[in-house]
N, C-alpha and C positions, 0 to 999 in steps of 0.2 A: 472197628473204628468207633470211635465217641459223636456221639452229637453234639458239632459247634454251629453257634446261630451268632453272629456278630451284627451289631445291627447299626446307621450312623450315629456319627459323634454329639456328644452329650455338652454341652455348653455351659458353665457353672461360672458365674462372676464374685467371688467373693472375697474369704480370708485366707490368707496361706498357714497349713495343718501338716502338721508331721504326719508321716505313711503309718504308723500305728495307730495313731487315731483314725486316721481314712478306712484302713483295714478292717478295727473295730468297730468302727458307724457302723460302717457296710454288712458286716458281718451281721450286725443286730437287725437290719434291715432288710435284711434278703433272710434269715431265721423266720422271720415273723411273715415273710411274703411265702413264703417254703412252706410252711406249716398250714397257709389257707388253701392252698393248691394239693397239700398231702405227698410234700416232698421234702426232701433234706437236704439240707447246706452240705456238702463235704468239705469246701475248703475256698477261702475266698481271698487271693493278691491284688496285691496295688504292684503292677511293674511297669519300665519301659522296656521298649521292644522297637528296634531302629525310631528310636527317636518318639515313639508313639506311646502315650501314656496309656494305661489298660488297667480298667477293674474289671479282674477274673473271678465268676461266680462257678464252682464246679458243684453239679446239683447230680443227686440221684433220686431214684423211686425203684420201691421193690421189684417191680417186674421191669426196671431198665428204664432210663430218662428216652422218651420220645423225643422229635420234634418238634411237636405241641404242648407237652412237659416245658419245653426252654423256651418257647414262642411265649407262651404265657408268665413264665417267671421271669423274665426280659422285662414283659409291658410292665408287670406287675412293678418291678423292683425300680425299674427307669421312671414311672412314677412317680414312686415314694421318693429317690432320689433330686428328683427336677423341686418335689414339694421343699424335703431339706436341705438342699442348696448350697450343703459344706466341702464341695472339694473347687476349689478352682482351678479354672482353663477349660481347655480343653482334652477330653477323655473318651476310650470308646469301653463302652459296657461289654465285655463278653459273656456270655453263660455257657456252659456246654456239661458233659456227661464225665466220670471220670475215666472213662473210657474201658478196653476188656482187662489191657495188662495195668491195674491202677495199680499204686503203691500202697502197700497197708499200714496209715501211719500211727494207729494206737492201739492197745489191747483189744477194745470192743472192734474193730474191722479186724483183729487176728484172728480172734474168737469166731466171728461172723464167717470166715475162711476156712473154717474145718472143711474138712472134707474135699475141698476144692484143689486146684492143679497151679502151684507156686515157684518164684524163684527165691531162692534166697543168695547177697552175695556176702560172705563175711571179709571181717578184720583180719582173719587170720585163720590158717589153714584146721580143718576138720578130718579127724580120717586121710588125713595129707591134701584134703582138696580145699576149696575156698566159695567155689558155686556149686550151688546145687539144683535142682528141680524137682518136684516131686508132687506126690500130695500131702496137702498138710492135716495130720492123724491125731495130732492135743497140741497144747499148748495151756499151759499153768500158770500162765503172767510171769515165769523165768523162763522157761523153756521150750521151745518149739521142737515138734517130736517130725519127721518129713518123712512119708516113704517113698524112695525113689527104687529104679531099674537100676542096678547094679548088675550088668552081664547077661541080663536076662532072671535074673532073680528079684525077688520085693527086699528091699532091706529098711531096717528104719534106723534113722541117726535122731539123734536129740543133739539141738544146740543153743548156745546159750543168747537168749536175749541180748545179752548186751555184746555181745560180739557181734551180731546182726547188724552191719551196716547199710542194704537195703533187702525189704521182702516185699514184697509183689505179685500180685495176682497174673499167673503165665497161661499162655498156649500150648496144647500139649499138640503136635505135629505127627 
């Protein structure tokens, strides 16, 4: 499970800002607050959710985001954010971890996945199949090499990049 720390709502009176600009402030924002604490941005949303507006900070650190990881990249970020003042309404700040099964959404977190225990689901059938599991053994920036249990045997598939419509970091059971 990931660590979520939701903290209350954030109060901004101002101009009204398209979500990619919101997105991108924030993003610059929470880099720069990440970087003082020796942590890393993974991936930052403007959504709603039953009616509830949320800027989602998903942060990591190499040995895994604590709860003190997120308790402090919170204040830090909630901060900076109260100082610049650009999203109006009201909003609740999330932070949290990207948790065990994250999604691997660029080369560098593919690369960073060697070795590790994945799922991948494709576009279109591989070997006759479409999901797979395994561990992931290269990856070339086209193609992803996975050795999975096949009957009791190791076997390795290679698939193509772009047929990969989601890959993710799995539990093996």
């Amino acid at each position: 499970m990931g660590v979520r720390l939701v903290l209350t709502p954030l109060y901004v009176m101002n101009r009204s800002i398209d979500m990619s600009y919101i997105v991108n402030k924030a993003k610059e924002i929470a880099n720069k607050c990440a970087e003082k604490l020796g942590l890393e941005i993974v991936d930052v949303e403007w959504v709603k959710e039953h009616n509830i507006r949320i800027l989602r900070i998903i942060a990591d650190h190499p040995d895994g985001l604590t709860i003190d990881h997120s308790t402090a990249l919170n204040e830090e970020i909630s901060a900076k954010l109260d100082e610049e003042d650009f999203i109006e309404g009201e909003y609740y700040l999330e932070v949290s971890s990207p948790g065990l099964e994250r999604e691997l959404r660029n080369d560098d977190e593919i690369f960073k996945a060697i070795n590790e225990y994945i799922y991948i689901k494709c576009y279109q059938k591989v070997d006759g199949v479409k999901e797979f599991e395994g561990y992931l053994r290269n990856f070339d920036g086209e193609t992803v090499t996975i050795e999975i249990n096949d009957k009791g045997r190791k076997k390795e598939i290679r698939i193509a990049k772009k047929i990969i419509s989601l890959i993710r970091l799995a539990i093996k059971f």
